[in-house]
C-alpha positions in Angstrom: -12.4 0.9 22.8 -14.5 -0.4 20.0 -12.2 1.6 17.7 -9.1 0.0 18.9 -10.7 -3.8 18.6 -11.5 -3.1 14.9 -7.9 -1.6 14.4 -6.9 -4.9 16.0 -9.1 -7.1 14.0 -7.9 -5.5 11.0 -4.0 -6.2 12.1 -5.1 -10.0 13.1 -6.8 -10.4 9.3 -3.8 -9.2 7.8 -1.3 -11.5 9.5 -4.3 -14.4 8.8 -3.8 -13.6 4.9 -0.5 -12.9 4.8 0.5 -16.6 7.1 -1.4 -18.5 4.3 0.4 -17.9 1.6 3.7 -16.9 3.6 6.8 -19.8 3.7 7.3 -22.1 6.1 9.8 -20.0 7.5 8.1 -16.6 7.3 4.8 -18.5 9.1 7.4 -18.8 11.8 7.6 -14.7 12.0 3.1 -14.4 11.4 2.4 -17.1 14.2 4.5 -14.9 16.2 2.8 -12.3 15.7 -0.6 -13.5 15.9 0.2 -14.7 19.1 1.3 -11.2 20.1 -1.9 -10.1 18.8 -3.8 -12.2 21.0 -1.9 -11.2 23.6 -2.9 -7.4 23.3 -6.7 -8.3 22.2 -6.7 -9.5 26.1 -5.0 -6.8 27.5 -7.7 -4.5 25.8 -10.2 -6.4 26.6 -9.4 -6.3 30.4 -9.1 -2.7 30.1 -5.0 -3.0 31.2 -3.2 0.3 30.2 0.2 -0.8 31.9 0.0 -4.3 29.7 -1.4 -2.8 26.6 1.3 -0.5 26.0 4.3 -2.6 27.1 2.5 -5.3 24.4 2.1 -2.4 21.6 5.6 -1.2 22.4 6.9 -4.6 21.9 5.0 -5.7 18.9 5.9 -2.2 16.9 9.6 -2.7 17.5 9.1 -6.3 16.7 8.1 -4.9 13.4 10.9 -3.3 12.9 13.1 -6.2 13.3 11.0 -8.5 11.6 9.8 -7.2 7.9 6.9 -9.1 6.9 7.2 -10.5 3.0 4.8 -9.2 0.5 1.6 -6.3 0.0 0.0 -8.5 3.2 2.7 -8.2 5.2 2.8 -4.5 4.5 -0.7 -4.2 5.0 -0.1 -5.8 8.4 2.6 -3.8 9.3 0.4 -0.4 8.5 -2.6 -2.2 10.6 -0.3 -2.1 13.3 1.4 1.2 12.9 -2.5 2.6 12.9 -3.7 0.5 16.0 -0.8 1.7 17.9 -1.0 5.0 16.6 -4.5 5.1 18.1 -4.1 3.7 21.0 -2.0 6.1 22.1 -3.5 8.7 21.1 -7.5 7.2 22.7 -5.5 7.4 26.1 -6.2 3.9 26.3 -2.2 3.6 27.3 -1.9 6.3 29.3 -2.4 5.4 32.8 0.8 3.1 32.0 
């Protein structure tokens, strides 16, 4: 679990850098995404499989819809492909 809060942190850090120099409308498309990251930093923190993967499933195709301008938006984009990726594969979603 520890693993999956830094993988998060990391994801949350890069949609903080990227939102600061992003434009009013792209801050739009990282506020939403932070907020989606808060929403999955408390379904892993209450230990909620079920919620956790309906959340990472809905923030990764988010991600796919919504490209995020610039190296920090790609950097965000990887953080989440690699939280989700482990996530998965920790079993942390698998009682969903």
């Amino acid at each position: 679990m520890d693993e999956l809060q830094s993988l998060l942190g990391t994801y949350i850090a890069a949609l903080e850098r990227g939102r600061t120099t992003a434009s009013p409308k792209e801050r739009v498309d990282y506020d939403q995404r932070l907020a989606a990251a808060a929403a999955i930093g408390a379904a892993l923190q209450r230990r909620d499989a079920k919620e956790l993967k309906r959340l990472g499933d809905q923030e990764e195709r988010a991600a796919g819809w919504g490209f995020l301008v610039g190296k920090d938006g790609a950097a965000a984009e990887a953080a989440l492909t690699q939280f989700v990726y482990r996530a998965r594969m920790s079993g942390a979603t698998f009682a969903a």
